[in-house]
C-alpha positions in Angstrom: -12.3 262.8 187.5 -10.1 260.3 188.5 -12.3 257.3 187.3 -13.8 256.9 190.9 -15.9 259.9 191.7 -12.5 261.9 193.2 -10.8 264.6 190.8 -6.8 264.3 190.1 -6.5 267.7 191.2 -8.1 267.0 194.6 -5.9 264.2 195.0 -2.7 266.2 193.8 -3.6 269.1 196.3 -3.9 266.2 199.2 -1.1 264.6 198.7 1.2 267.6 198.1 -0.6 269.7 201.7 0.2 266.6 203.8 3.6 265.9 202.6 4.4 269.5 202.5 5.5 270.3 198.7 4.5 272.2 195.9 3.9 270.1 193.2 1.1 271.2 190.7 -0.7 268.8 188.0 1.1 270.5 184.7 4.6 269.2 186.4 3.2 265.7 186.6 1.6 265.5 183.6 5.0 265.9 181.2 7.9 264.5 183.7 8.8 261.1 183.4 7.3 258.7 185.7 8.7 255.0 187.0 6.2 254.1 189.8 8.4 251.2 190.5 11.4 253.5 191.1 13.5 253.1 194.5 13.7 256.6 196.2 15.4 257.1 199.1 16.6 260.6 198.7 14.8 263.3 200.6 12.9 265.6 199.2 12.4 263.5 196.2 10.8 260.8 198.1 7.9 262.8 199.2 7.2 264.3 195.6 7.2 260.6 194.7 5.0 259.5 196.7 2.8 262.7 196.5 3.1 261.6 192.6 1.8 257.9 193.6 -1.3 258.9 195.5 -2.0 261.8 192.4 -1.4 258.9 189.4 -2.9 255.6 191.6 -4.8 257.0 194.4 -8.6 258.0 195.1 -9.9 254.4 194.0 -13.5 253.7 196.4 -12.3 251.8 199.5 -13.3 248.2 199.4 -13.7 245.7 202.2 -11.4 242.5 201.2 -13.7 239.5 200.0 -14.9 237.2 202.9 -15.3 233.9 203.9 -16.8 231.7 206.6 -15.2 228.2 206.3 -16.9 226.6 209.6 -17.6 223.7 208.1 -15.1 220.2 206.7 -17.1 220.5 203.6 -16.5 224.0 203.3 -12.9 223.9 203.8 -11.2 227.1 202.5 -7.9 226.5 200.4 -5.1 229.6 201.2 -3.3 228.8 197.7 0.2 229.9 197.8 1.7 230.8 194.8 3.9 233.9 192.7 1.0 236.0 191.3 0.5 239.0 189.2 -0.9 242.4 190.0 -0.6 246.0 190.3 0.9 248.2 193.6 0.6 251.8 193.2 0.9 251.9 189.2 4.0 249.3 189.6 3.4 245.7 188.0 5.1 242.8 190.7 5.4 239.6 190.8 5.1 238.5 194.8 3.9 235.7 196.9 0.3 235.2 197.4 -2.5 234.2 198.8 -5.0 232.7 196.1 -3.1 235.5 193.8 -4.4 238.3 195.7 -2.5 241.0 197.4 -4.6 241.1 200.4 -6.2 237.7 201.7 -9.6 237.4 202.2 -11.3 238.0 205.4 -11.8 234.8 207.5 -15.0 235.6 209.4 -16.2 232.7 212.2 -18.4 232.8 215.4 -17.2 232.1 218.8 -18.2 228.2 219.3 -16.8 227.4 215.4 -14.3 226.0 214.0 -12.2 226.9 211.2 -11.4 224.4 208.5 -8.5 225.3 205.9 -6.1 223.9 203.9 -2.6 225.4 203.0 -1.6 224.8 199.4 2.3 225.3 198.7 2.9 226.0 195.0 6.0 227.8 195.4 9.2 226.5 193.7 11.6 224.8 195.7 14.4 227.1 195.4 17.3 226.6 198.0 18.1 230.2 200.2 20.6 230.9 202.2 18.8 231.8 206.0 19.0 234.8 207.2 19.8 234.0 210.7 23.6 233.9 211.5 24.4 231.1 213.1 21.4 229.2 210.9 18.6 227.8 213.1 19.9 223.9 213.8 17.4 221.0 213.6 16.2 222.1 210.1 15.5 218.3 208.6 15.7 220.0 204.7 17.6 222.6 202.8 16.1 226.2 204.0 14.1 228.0 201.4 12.5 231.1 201.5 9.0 229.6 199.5 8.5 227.4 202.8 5.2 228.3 204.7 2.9 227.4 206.9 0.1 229.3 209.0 -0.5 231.6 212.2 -3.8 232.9 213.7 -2.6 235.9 215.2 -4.2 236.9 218.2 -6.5 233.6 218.7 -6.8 231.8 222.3 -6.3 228.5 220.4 -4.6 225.4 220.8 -1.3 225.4 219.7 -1.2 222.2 218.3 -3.3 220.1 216.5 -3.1 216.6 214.6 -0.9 215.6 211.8 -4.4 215.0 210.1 -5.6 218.7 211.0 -3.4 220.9 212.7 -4.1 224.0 214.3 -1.9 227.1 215.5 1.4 224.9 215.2 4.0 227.4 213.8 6.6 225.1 214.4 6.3 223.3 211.2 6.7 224.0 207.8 4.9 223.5 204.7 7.6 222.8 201.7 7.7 223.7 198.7 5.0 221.0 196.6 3.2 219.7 200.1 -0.3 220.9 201.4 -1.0 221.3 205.0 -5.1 221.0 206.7 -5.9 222.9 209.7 -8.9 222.8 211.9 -8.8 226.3 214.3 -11.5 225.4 217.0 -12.8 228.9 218.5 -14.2 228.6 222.1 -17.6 229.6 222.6 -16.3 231.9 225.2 -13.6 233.4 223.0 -13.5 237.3 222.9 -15.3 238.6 219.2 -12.9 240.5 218.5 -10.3 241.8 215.3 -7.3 239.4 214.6 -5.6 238.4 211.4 -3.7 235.2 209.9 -0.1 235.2 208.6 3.0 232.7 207.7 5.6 232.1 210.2 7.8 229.6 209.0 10.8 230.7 210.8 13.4 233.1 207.9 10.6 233.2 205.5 8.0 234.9 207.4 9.3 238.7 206.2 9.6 238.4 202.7 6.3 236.3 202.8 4.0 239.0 204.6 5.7 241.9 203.0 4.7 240.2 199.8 1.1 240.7 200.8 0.2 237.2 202.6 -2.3 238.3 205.5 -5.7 239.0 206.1 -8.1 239.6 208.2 -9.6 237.4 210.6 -12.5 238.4 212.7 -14.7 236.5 215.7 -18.3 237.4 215.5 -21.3 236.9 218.2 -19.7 236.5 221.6 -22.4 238.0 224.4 -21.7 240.9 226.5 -20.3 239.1 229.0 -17.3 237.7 226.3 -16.4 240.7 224.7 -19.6 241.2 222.4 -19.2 244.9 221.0 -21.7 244.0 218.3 -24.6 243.9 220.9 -23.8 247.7 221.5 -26.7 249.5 219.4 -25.3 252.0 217.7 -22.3 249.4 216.5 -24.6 247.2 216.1 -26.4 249.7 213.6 -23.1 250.6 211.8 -22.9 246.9 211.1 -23.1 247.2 207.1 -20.8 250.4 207.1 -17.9 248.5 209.3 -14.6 249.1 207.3 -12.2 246.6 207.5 -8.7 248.4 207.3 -5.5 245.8 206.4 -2.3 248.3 206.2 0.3 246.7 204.5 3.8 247.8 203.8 4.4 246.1 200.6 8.4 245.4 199.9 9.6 245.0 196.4 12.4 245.7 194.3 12.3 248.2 191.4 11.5 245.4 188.9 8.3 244.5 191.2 10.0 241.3 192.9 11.4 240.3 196.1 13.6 237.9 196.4 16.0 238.5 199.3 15.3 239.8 202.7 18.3 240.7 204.6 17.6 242.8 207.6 18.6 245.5 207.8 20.1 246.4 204.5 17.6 245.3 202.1 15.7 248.9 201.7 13.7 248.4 198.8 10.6 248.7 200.9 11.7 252.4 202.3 10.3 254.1 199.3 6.9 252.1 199.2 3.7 254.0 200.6 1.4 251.8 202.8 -1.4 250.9 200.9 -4.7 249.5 202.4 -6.4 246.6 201.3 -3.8 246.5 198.5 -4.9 250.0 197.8 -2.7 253.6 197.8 -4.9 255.8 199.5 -8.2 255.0 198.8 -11.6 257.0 199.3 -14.0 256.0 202.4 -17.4 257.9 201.9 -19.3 258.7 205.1 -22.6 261.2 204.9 -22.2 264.1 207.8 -23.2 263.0 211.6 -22.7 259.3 210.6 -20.6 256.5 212.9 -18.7 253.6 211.4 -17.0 251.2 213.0 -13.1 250.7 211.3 -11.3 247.9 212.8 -7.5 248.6 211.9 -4.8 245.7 211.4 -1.5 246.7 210.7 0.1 243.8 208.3 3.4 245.6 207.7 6.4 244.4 208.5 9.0 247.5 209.3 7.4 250.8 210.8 5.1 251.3 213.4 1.8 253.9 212.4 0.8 257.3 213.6 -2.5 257.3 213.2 -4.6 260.0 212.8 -8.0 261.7 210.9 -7.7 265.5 209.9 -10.4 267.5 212.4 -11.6 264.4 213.7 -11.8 261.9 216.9 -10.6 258.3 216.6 -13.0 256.7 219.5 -10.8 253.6 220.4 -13.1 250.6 221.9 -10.9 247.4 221.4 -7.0 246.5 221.3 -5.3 243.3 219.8 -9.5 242.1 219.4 -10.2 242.2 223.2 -13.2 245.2 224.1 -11.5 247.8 226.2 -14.7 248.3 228.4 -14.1 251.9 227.8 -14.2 254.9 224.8 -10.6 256.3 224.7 -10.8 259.5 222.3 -7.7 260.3 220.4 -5.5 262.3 219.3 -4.4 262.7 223.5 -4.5 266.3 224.7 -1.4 265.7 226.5 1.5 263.7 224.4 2.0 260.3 225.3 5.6 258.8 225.0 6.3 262.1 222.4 3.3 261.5 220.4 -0.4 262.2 220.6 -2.1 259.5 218.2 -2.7 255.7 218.2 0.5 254.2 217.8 0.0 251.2 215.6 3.5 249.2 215.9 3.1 245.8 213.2 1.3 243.2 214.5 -1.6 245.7 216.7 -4.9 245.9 215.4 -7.4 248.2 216.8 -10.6 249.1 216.3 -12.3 252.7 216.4 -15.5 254.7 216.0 -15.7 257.3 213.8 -18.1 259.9 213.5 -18.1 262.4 210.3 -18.3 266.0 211.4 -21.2 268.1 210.0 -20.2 269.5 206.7 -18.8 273.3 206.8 -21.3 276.1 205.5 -21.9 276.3 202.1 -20.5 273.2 201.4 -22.0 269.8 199.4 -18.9 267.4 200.0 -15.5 267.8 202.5 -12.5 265.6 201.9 -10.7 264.9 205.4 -7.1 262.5 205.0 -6.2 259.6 207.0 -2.6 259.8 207.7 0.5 258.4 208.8 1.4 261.3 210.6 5.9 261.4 211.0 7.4 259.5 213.6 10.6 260.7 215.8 13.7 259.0 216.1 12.1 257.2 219.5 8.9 255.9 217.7 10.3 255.1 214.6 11.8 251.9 213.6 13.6 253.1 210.9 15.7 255.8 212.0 16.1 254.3 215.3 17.7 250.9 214.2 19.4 253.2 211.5 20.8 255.0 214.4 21.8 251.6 216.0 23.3 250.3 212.9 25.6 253.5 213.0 26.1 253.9 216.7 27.4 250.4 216.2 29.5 251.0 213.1 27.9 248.2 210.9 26.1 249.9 207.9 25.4 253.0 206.4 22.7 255.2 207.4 19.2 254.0 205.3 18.5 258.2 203.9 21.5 258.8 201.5 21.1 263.1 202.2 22.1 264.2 205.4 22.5 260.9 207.0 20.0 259.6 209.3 16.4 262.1 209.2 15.3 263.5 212.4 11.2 262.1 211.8 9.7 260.0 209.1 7.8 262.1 206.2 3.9 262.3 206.5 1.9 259.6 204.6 -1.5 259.7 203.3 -3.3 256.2 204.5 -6.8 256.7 203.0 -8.5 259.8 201.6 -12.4 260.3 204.1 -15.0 262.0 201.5 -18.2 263.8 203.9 -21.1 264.3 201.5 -24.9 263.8 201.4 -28.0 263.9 203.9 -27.2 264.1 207.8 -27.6 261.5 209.9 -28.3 261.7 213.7 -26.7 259.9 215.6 -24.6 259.4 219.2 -21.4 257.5 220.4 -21.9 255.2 222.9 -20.3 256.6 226.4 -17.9 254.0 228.2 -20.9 253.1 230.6 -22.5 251.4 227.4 -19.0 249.7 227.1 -18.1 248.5 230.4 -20.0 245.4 230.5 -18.6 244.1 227.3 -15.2 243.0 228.6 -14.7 239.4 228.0 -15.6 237.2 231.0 -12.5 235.2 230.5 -10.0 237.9 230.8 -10.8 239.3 234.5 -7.9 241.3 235.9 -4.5 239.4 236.8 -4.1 240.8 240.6 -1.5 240.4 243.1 -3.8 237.8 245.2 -3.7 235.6 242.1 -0.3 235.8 241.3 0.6 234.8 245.0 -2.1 231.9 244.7 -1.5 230.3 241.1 2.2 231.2 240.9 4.0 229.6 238.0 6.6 227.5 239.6 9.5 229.1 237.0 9.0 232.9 238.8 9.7 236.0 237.0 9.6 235.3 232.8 12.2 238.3 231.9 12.8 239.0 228.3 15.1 241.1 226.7 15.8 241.9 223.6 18.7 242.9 221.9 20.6 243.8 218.2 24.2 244.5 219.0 27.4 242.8 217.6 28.2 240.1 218.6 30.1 236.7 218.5 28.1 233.6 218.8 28.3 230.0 219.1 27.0 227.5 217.3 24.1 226.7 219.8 23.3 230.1 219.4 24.8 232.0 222.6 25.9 235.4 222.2 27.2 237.0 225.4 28.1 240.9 225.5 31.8 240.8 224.1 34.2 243.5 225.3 36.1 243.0 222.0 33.0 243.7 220.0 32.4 246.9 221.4 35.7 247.9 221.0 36.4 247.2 217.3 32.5 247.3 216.0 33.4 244.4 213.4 31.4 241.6 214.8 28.3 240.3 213.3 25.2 242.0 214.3 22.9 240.1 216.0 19.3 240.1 216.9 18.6 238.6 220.1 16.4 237.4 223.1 18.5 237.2 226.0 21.9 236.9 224.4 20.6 234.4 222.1 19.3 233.9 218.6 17.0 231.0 218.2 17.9 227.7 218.1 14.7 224.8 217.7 16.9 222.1 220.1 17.1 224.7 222.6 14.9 224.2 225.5 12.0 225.9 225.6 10.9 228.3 228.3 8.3 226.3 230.0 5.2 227.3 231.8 2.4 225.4 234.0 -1.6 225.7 232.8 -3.6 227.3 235.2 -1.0 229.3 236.6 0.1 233.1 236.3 3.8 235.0 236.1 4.8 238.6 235.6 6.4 239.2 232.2 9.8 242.3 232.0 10.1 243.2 229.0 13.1 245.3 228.3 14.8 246.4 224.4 17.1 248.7 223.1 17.1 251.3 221.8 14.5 250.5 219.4 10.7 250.3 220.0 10.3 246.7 218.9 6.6 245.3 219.3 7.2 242.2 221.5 4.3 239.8 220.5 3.8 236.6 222.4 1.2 233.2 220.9 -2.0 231.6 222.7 -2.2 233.7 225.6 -2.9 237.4 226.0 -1.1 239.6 228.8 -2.2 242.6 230.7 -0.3 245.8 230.9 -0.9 249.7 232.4 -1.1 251.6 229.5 -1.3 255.7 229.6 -3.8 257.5 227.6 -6.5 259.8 227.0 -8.7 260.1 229.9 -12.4 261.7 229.8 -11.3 264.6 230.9 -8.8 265.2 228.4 -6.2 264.5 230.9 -3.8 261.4 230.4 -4.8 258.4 232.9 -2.8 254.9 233.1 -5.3 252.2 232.9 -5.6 248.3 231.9 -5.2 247.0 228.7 -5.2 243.5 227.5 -2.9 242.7 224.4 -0.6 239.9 222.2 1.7 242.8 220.9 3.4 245.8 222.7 6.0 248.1 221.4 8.3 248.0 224.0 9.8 251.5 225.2 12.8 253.0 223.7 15.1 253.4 226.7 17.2 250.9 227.6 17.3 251.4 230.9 13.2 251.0 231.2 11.3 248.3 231.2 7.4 247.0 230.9 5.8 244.9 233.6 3.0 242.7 231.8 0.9 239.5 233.7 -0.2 236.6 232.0 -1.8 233.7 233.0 -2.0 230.0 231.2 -5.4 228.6 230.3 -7.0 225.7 228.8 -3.8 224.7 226.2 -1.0 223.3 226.8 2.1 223.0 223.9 4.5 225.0 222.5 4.5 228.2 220.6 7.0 231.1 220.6 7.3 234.0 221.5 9.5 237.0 219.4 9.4 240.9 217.9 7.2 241.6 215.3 9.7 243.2 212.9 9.5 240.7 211.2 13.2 240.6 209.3 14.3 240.8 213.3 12.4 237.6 213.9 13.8 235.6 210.7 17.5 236.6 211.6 17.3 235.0 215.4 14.9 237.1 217.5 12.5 234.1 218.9 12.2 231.7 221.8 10.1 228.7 222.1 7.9 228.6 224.9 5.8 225.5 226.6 2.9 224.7 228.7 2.3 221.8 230.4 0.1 220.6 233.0 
């Protein structure tokens, strides 16, 4: 056994039929080992990693530790500090939360308020920033131990008091200086699955690839607000509900990170995504059974195939917001070149699942949660690898045969079937359709022609191309650039990296505007604060057909041609202030790729 009820040779055979190789437990039992190794060379890479999940893996899945700070007096410090701990066999020293690789889950009500304090125990070490021009307006040296704190996904104000603030990413937290925050939560506010972060502008990668996220989840909204809970069979899987963070954990092969310059730091290329801090742990359901998973994808780099070996994942809410509706994947029918729930970083979702009956003759089946490989279009990896090239700025990332064709196959957690059957039923989408949220009716053309926002049209486009810029941070197309490929690279929102004296984009409250959102070349999730936006979406229909239907979200991979485009609606409620918006590749963000954006009345 492998000290938690799973056998090494189980978890050998996984890991070696998903990722494809022969690799047998008497070859890993006298070859030398380094778990902290950097492998980029393909095939060794996957008999690493297939190593990793056979040495480390197969631990019982565990739900982070939660907490419910909704009162002054119980105030909930996030601590941050270098800790300590284990990834995948490898000791590192990283950035923390409270010295934990995972944070704990925040868990509130709609109605509450969250009260929390940000402690900064960092050094204060002096970094270059990794934007190029550097951000102006910066009233201290830059330093990458510089923090502060974003509720991802939350309709919340984004600003606060000096005293208490609230969503305010604008500020930073120094090294030696503590921060309060008081997160009011409307009593109308969608329950729903969102998660809390840094974003202190430069620092923000190497900060939540060292681990600093968790989970943050709204309970007890009604039906009419999004209440999924009130559903009875969800309702019943209440003390089985899994709470999934996937991380994508970057450190060097001495288990530290301590530079973070995208795109050539590639430490984090060889590091599996773990869960909860965990390499693919076990999740025991008994045959027939329903749990509710809500998935939050913490990493920084590379969007998620996500899948379950001979099994349905029965979507029901994106971003935190209900869908109204059961969308069953994998699709029949592939759906922008793949058939699972893409998870790009930043997305959460949460699903159904319901374990099959076990096969005859059988006591206990193992079925895998996987990353299942990405193209060239999906992936992030190869396809700003592919940019990089195109563009003649860096090497290709895979050191054999240039840039790969797909991503490898990744085991994500390991699903054990065993015991007594249970009887149950998913709820069809007629159970669901009530429990969109009441705030978040549909943004129609009658609207938009009745509570226009007075600034028209919001287009965004983002960009990473070379580039010269000025010192306020404009970066037009350059013929020169594309002629000789020996200008900077840039990473952009409409020819511009961000600058904190620029003016912000401003909207009115209580108006509406159509959002096109354009890239290139690489599927970046574009992921804007305070306010959700709708978008058509295409997926699995009932029938097994595809079907293009609403969806509301605050992250969206954007599509991979340059010459198409998304068309999302937003409208501006109950805050006014200033937030940003950006791309959730996180390194892309810290070098320039970020606006501000303001509401006013």
């Amino acid at each position: 056994m492998n000290g938690h009820g799973v056998t090494t040779a189980a978890i050998v055979s996984s890991a070696a039929a998903v990722l494809g190789i022969g690799y047998g437990v008497a070859a890993r039992q006298t070859a030398p080992f380094d778990p902290c190794a950097i492998v980029l060379r393909e095939p060794d890479r996957q008999k690493f990693v297939a190593e990793l999940v056979a040495r480390f893996g197969g631990r019982d899945f565990e739900n982070p530790p939660e907490v419910s700070p909704t009162r002054p007096e119980r105030r909930y410090t996030l601590r941050v500090r270098y800790a300590t701990n284990v990834v995948a066999g490898c000791r590192v020293q990283l950035r923390s939360y409270n010295g934990k690789l995972v944070g704990d889950t925040i868990r509130a009500r709609a109605g509450e308020s969250l009260y929390l304090r940000v402690m900064n125990d960092l050094p204060d070490v002096p970094s270059p920033h990794p934007q190029e021009p550097p951000p102006d307006d910066h009233a201290h040296v830059f330093s990458f131990n510089d923090t502060n704190l974003h509720t991802h996904g939350l309709h919340t104000a984004p600003q606060g008091t000096a005293a208490e603030e609230s969503d305010n990413v604008l500020l930073d937290i120094q090294p030696g200086h503590s921060q309060n925050y008081r997160v009011d939560i409307d009593a109308k506010h969608p329950a729903g699955t969102f998660w809390y972060h840094p974003h202190s502008h430069g620092s923000t990668a190497i900060q939540v690839s060292s681990g600093m996220g968790g989970a943050l989840i709204v309970d007890g909204a009604s039906d009419a607000h999004g209440g999924l809970d009130t559903v009875p069979v969800i309702a019943a899987a209440k003390h089985q509900e899994k709470i999934l963070v996937l991380q994508q954990l970057n450190y060097d092969a001495t288990g530290r990170i301590e530079t973070f310059t995208d795109p050539s730091n590639r430490n984090w290329l060889s590091r599996v995504v773990t869960v909860n801090g965990l390499l693919a742990p076990v999740i025991r359901m008994r045959p027939g059974e329903i749990q509710r998973w809500r998935f939050i994808h913490a990493g920084v780099q590379e969007n998620i195939s996500l899948s379950l070996a001979q099994h349905q994942l029965h979507e029901i809410a994106a971003d935190g917001i209900a869908l109204g509706r059961r969308v069953s994947w994998p699709a029949t029918q592939p759906i922008d070149g793949d058939r699972n729930i893409l998870l790009g970083p930043g997305y959460r979702v949460d699903v159904l699942v319901q374990a099959n009956a076990l096969p005859a003759g059988e006591k206990r089946h193992t079925y895998i949660l996987r990353g299942s490989p990405l193209s060239g279009r999906n992936s992030i990896t190869i396809s700003t690898a592919n940019r990089l090239r195109l563009l003649n700025r860096l090497p290709a990332p895979a050191s054999a045969g240039g840039v790969p064709a797909e991503t490898p196959e990744s085991i994500i957690a390991q699903v054990v079937v065993e015991g007594p059957t249970q009887t149950n039923r998913l709820p069809d989408s007629g159970a669901l359709r009530d429990r969109v949220p009441s705030e978040l009716p549909p943004i129609t053309d009658e609207e938009l022609a009745t509570h226009p926002d007075p600034s028209g049209v919001q287009n965004v486009t983002l960009t990473m191309d070379g580039r010269t810029c000025s010192p306020a941070g404009d970066c037009p197309p350059t013929p020169q650039c594309d002629a000789t490929g020996d200008c900077p690279f840039r990473f952009m929102v409409n020819d511009r990296v961000y600058m904190p004296s620029r003016s912000p984009r401003v909207l009115k409250l209580g108006t509406a505007s159509t959002w096109v959102l354009k890239g290139n070349m690489v599927r970046h999730p574009f992921h804007i604060h305070t306010n959700p936006f709708q978008v058509q979406r295409v997926e699995p229909g009932p029938n097994g057909r595809n079907v293009t239907a609403a969806v509301w979200k605050d992250t969206l991979l954007l599509p991979f041609d340059e010459s198409a485009q998304i068309v999302a609606r937003s409208r501006y409620t109950r805050f006014t202030g200033e937030f940003v918006l950006h791309f959730h590749i996180l390194g892309h963000e810290d070098s320039g790729m970020m606006e501000r954006v303001k509401i006013t009345q």
